[in-house]
C-alpha positions as a Markdown table, in Angstrom:
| # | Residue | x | y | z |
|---|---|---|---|---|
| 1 | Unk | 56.3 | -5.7 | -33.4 |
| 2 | Unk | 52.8 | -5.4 | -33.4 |
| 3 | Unk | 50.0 | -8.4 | -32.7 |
| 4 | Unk | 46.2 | -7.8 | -33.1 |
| 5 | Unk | 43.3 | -9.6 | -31.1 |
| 6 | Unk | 39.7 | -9.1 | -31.3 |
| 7 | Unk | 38.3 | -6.6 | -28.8 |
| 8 | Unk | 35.1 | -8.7 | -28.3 |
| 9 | Unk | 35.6 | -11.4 | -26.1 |
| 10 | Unk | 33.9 | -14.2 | -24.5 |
| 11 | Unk | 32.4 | -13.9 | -20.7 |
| 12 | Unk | 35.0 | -15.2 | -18.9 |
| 13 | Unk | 38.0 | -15.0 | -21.3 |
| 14 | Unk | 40.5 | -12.0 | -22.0 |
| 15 | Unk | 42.7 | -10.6 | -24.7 |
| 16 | Unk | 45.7 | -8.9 | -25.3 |
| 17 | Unk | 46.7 | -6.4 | -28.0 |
| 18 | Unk | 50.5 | -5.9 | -28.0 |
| 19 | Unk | 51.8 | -2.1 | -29.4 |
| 20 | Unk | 55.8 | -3.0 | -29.1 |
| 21 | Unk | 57.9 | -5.4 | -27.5 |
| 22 | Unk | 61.5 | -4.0 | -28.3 |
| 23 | Unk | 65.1 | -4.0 | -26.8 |
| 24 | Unk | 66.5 | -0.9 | -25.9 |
| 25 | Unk | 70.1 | -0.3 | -25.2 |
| 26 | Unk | 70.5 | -4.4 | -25.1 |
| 27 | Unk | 69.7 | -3.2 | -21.4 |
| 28 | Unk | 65.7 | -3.4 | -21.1 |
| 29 | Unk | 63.1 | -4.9 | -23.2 |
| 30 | Unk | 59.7 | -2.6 | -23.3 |
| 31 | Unk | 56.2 | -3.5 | -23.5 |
| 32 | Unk | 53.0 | -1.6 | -24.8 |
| 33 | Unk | 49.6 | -3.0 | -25.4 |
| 34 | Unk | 46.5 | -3.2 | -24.4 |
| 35 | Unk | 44.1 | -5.3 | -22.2 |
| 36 | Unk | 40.1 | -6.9 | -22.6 |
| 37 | Unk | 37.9 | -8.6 | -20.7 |
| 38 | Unk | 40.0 | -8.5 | -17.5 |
| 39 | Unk | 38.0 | -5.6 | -15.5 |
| 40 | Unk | 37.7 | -5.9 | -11.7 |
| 41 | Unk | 40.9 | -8.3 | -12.3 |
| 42 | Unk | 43.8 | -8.0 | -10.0 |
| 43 | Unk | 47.7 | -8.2 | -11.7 |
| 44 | Unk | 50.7 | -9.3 | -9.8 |
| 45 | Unk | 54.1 | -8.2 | -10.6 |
| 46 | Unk | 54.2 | -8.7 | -14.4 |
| 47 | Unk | 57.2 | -11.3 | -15.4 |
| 48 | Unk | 58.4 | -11.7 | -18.9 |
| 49 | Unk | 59.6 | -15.4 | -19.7 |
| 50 | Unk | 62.3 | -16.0 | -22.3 |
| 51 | Unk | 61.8 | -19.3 | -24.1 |
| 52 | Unk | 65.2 | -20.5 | -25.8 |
| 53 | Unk | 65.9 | -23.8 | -27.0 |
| 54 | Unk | 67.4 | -25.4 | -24.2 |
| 55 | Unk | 66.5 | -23.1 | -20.8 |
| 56 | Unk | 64.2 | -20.2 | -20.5 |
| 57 | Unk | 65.1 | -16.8 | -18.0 |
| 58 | Unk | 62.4 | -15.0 | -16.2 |
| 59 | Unk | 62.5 | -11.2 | -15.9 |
| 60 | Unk | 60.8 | -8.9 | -13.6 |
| 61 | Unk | 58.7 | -6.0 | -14.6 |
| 62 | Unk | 60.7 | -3.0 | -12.7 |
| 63 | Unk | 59.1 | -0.6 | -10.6 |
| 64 | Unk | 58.8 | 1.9 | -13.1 |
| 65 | Unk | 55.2 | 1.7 | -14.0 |
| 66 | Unk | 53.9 | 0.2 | -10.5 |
| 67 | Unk | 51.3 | 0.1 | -10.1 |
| 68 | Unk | 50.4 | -2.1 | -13.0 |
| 69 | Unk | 46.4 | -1.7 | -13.1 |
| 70 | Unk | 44.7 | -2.8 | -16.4 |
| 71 | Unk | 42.0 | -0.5 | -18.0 |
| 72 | Unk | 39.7 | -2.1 | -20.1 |
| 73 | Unk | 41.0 | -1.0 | -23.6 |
| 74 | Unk | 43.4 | 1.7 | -22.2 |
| 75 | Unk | 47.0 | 1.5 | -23.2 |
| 76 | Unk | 49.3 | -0.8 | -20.2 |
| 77 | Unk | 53.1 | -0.3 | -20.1 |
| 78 | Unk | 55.7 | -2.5 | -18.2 |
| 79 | Unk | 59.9 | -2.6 | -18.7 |
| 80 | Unk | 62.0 | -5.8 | -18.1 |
| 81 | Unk | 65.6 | -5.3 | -16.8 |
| 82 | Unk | 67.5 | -7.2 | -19.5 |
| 83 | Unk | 71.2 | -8.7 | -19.3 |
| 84 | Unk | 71.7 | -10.9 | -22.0 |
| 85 | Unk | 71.0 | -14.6 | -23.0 |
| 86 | Unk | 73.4 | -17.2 | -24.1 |
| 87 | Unk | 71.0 | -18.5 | -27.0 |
| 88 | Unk | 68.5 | -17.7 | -29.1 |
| 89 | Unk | 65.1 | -16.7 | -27.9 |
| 90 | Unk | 62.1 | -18.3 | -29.4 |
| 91 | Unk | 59.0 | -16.9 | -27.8 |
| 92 | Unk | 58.6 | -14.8 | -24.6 |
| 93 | Unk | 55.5 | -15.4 | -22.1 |
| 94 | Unk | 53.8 | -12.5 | -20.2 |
| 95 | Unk | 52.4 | -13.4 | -17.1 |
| 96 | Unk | 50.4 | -11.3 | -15.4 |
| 97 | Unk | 48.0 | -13.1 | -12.7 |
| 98 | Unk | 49.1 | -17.0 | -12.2 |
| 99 | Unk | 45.8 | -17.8 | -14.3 |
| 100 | Unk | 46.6 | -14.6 | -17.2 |
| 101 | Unk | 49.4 | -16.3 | -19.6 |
| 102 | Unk | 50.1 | -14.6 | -22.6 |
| 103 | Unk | 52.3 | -15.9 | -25.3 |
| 104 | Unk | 54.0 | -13.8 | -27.3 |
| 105 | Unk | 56.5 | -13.4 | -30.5 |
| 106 | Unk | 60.0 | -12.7 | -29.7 |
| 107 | Unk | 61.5 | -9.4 | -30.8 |
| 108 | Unk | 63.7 | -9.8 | -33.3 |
| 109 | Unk | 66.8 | -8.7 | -31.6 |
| 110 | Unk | 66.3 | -11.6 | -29.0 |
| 111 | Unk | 65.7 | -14.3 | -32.1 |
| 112 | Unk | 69.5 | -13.7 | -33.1 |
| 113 | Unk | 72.1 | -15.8 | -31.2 |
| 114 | Unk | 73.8 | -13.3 | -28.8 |
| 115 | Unk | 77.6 | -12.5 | -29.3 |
| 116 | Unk | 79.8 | -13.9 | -25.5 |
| 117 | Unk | 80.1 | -10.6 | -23.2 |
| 118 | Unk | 83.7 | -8.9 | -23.4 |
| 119 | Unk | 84.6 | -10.8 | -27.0 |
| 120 | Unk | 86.0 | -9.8 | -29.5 |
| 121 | Unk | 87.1 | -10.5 | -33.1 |
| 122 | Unk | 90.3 | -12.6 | -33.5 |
| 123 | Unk | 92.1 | -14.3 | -35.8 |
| 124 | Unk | 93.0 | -17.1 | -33.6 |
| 125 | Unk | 90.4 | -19.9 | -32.3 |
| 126 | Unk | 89.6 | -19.4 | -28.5 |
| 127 | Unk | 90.5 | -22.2 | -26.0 |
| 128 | Unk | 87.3 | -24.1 | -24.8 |
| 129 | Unk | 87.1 | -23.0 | -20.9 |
| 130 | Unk | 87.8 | -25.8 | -18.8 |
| 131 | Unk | 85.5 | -27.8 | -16.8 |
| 132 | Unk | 85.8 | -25.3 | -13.4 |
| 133 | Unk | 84.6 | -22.3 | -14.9 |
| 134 | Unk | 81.6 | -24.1 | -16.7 |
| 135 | Unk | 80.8 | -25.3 | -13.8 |
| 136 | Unk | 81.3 | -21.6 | -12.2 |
| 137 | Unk | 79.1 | -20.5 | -14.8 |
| 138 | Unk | 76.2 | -22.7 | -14.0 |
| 139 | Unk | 76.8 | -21.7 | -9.9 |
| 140 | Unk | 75.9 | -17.7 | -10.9 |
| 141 | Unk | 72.9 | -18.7 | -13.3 |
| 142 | Unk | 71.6 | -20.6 | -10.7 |
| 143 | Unk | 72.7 | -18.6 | -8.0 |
| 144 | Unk | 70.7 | -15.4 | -10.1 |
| 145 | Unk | 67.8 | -17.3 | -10.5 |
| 146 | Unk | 67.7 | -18.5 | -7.0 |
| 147 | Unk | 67.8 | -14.8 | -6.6 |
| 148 | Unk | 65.0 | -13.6 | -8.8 |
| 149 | Unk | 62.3 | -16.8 | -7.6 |
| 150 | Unk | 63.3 | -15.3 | -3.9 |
| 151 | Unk | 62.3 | -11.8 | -5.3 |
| 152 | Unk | 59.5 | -13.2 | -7.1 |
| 153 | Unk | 58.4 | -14.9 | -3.7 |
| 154 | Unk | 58.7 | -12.3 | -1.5 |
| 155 | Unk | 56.8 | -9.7 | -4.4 |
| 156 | Unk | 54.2 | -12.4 | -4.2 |
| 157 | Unk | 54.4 | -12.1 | -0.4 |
| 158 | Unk | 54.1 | -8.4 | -0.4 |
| 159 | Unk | 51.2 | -8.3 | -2.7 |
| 160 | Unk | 49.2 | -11.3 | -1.0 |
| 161 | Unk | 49.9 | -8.9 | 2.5 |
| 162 | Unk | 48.0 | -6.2 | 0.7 |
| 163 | Unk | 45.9 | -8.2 | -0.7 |
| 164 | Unk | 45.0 | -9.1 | 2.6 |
| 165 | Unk | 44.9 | -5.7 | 4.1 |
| 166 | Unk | 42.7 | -5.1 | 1.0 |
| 167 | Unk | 40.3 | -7.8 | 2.4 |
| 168 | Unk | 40.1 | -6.8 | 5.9 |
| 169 | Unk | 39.1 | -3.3 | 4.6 |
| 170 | Unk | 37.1 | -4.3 | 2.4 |
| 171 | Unk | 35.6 | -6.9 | 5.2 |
| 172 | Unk | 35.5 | -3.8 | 7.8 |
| 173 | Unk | 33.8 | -1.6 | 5.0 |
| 174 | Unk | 31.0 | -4.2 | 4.3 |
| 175 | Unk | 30.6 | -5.0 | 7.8 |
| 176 | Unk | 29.9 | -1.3 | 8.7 |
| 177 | Unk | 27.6 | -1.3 | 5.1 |
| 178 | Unk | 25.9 | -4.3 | 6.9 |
| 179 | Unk | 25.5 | -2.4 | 10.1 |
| 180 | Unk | 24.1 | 0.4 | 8.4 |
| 181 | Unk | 22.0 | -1.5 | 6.2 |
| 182 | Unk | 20.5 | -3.2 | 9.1 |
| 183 | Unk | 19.7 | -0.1 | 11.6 |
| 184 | Unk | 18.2 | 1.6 | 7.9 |
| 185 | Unk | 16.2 | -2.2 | 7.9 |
| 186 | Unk | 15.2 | -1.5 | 11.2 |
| 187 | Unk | 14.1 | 2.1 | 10.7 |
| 188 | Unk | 12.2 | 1.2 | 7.9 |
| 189 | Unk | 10.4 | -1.6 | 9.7 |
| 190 | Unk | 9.2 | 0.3 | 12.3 |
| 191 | Unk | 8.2 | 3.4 | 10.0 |
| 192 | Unk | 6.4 | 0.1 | 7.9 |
| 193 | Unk | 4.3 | -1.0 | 11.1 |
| 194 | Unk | 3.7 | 2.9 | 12.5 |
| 195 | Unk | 2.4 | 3.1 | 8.6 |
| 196 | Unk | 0.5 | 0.1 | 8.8 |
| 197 | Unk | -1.6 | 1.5 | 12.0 |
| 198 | Unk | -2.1 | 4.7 | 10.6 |
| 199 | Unk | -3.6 | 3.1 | 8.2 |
| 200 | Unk | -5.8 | 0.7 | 10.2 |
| 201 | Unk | -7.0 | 3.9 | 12.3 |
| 202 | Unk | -7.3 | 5.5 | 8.9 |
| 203 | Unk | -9.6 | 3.1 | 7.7 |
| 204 | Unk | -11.2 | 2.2 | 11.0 |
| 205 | Unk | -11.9 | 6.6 | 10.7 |
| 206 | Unk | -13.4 | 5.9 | 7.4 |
| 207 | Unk | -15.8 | 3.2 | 8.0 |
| 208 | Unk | -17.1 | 5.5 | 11.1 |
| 209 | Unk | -17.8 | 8.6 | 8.9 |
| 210 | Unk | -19.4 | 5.7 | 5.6 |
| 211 | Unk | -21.7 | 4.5 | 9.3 |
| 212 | Unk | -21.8 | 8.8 | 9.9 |
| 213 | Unk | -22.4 | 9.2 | 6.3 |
| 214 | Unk | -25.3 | 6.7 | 5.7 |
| 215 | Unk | -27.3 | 8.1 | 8.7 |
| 216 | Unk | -26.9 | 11.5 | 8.0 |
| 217 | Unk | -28.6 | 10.1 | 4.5 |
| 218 | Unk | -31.2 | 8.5 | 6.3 |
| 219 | Unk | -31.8 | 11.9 | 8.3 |
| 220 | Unk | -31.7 | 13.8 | 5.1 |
| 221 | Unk | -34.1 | 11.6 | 3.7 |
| 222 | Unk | -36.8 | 12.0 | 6.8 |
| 223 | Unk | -36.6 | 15.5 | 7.1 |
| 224 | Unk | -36.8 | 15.9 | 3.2 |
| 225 | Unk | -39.8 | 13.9 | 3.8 |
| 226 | Unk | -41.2 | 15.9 | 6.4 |
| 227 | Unk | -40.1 | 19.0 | 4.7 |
| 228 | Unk | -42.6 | 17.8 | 1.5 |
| 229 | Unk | -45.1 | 17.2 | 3.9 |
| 230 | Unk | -44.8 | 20.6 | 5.5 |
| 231 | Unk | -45.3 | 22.5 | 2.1 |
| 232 | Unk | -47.8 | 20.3 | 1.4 |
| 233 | Unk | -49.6 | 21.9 | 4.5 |
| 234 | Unk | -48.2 | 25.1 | 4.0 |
| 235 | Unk | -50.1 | 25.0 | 0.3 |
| 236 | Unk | -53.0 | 23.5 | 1.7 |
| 237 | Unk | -53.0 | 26.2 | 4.6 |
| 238 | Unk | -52.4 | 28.7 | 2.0 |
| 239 | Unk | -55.4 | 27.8 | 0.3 |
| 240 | Unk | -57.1 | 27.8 | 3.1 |
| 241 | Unk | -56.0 | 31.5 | 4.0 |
| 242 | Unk | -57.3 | 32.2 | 0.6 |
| 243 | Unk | -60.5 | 30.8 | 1.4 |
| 244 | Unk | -61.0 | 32.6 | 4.8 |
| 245 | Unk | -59.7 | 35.8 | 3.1 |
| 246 | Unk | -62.4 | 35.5 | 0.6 |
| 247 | Unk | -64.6 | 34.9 | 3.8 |
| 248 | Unk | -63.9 | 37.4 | 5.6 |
| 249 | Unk | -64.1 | 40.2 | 2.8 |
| 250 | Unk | -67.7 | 38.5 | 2.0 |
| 251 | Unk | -68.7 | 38.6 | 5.5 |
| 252 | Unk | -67.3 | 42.0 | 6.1 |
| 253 | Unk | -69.5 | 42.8 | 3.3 |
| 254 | Unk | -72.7 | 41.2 | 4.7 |
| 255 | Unk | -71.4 | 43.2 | 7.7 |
| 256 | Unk | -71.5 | 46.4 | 5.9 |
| 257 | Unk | -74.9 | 45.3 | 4.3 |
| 258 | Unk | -76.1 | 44.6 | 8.0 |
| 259 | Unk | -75.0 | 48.0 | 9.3 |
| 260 | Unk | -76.3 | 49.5 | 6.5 |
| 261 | Unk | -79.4 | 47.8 | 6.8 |
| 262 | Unk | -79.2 | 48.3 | 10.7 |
| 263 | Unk | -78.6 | 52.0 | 10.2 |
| 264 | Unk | -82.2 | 51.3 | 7.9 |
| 265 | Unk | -84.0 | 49.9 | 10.4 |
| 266 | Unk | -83.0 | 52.1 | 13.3 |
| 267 | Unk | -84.1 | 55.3 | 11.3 |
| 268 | Unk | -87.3 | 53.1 | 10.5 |
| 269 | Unk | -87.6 | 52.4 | 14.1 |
| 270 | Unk | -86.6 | 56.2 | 15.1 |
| 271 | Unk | -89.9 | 56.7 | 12.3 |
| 272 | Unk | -91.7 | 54.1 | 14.1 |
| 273 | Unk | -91.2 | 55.8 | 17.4 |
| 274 | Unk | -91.8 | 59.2 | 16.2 |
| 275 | Unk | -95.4 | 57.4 | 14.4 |
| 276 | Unk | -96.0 | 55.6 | 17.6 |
| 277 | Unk | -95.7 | 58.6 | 19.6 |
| 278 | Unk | -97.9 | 60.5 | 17.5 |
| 279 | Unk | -100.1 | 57.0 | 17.6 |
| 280 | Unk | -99.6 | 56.9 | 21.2 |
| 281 | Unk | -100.7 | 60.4 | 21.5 |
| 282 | Unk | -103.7 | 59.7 | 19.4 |
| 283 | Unk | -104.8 | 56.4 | 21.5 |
| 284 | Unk | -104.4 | 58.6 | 24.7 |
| 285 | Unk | -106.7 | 61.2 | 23.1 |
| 286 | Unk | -108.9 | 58.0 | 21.7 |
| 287 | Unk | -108.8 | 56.4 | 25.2 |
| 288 | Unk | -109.8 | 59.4 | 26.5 |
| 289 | Unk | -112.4 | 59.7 | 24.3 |
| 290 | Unk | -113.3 | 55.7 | 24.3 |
| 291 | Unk | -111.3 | 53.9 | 27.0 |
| 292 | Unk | -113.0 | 50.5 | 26.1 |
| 293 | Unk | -111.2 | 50.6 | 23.1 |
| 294 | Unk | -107.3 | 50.0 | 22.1 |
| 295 | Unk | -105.3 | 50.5 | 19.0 |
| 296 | Unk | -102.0 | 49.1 | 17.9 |
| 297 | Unk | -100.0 | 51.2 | 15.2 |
| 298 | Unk | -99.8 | 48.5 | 12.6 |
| 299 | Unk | -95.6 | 49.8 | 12.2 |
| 300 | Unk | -94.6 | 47.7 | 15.3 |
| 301 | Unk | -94.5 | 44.4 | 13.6 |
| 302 | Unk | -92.3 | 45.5 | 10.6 |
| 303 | Unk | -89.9 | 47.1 | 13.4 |
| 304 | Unk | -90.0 | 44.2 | 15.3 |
| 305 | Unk | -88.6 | 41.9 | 12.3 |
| 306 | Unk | -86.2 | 44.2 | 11.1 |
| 307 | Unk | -84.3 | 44.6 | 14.6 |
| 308 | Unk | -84.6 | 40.9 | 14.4 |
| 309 | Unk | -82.9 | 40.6 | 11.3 |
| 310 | Unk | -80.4 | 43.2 | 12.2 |
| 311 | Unk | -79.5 | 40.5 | 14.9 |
| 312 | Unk | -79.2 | 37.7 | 13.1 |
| 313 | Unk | -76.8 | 39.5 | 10.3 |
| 314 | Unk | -74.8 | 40.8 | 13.0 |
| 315 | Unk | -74.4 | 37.3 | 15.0 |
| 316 | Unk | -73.2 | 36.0 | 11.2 |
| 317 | Unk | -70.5 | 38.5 | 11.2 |
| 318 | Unk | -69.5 | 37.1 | 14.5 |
| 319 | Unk | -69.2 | 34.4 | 13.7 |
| 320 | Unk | -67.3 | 34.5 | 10.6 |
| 321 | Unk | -64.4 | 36.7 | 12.2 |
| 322 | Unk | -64.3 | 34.2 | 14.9 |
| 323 | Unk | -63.5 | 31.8 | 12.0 |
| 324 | Unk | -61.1 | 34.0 | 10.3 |
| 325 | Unk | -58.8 | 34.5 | 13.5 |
| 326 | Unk | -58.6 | 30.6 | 14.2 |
């Protein structure tokens, strides 16, 4: 028997699609399907609830397929021990988490009424059993389902134990998470505030080297300043070398003019003194001859001015070297 559900479910809700639910050997009833919208859900020990007309039986998954974890969408197994029922069965219940119900159609070997255990075919009608036996009948079903609630309970014990011992794990686990999330808190506070003062001293760095900065531009400026001011003097001083250059070659050539002229005036005098001599000679011989009378040589004047201007040019030259060397 096969049932189909839709695989998209609402948040919050589940489904079930069942494969098989068969008998097998009248012995065990198997179950196949599969499960959605249950993940991160927890099953208990699966039970199988036959419905009849008058009483219903529970049956316990057996440990077969333990344990029974659901996959979303992955196939889920679980086999019911089966020993009979004494009527009909109308619809069987799966219960899988004591909120997870899921109602099912009966197979159809359990819809048939079952045949008494140990009969068999006669001719004869069978004696109705007498009130005793009934009554011993009732005894064992209730006796057997006494039985199967005190398995069921102490399953459910079992499985809230670990459940339990699931939850202090998990409680130690997250408590050590927590202790480890709080020394990595820690850590990353005081890596935050050694951060946050490098980064004041970073910035109290930078606002030293803008104050370094800005002076060292106000230095640059002055001695850019100064620098334009000494090539304006260098240029003017150049200029100025020029001039004295040009000075000096004229008055080195007023020199060489004066010494030339000098060396004129000395060979003029060295004339003059040869004339005067001869003059002198003469006025000795005219003095001697007329003493009451004297004679100048009219060259003396003319040597006279030329020594003086021999002086003059070479005071000039003096004076212009002078000039040059400053």
């Amino acid at each position: 028997m096969t049932a189909t559900v839709d695989h998209v479910v609402a948040p919050g809700t589940f489904g079930f699609e069942l494969e098989h639910l068969e008998l097998l050997d009248g012995e065990r009833l198997e179950l196949s399907g599969r499960w959605f919208g249950v993940r991160g859900r927890r099953f208990v020990r699966p039970a199988l609830i036959l419905l009849g007309e008058a009483k219903q039986v529970r049956l316990l998954a057996d440990l077969t397929h333990k344990p029974w974890v659901a996959e979303e969408g992955e196939r889920w197994d679980a086999a019911f021990p089966y020993q009979g029922h004494d009527e009909p069965v109308q619809e069987v219940e799966l219960v899988v988490a004591p909120d997870i119900t899921v109602a099912l159609a009966a197979p159809a070997a359990l819809r048939k009424r079952p045949a008494p255990r140990g009969s068999r075919p006669r001719a004869r009608s069978v004696q109705p059993r007498d009130n005793a036996a009934l009554a011993g009948d009732r005894a064992l079903r209730q006796r057997d389902e006494a039985m199967r609630e005190r398995d069921d309970a102490v399953q459910a014990r079992e499985e809230a134990i670990q459940q339990r011992d699931e939850g202090v794990r998990r409680r130690s686990e997250l408590g050590r998470a927590l202790a480890a999330a709080r020394v990595e808190r820690d850590e990353l506070a005081r890596r935050l505030e050694h951060s946050s003062a490098e980064l004041e001293e970073r910035e109290a760095r930078l606002e030293c080297m803008s104050a370094d900065q800005a002076e060292v531009a106000r230095d640059l400026g002055t001695l850019q300043a100064k620098l334009a001011a000494q090539i304006r003097d260098c240029e003017r001083l150049a200029g100025e070398r020029d001039d004295a250059v040009a000075a000096r070659a004229a008055a080195m050539a007023a020199r060489d003019a004066a010494n030339a002229a000098l060396d004129a005036a000395v060979a003029e005098r060295d004339a003059a003194a040869s004339t005067s001599e001869s003059s002198a000679l003469a006025i000795s011989t005219s003095a001697r001859a007329a003493p009451a009378r004297r004679h100048l040589s009219p060259s003396a004047p003319l040597l006279v001015r030329a020594l003086s201007l021999a002086l003059l040019i070479a005071a000039a030259v003096a004076l212009l070297i002078t000039i040059q060397s400053a």
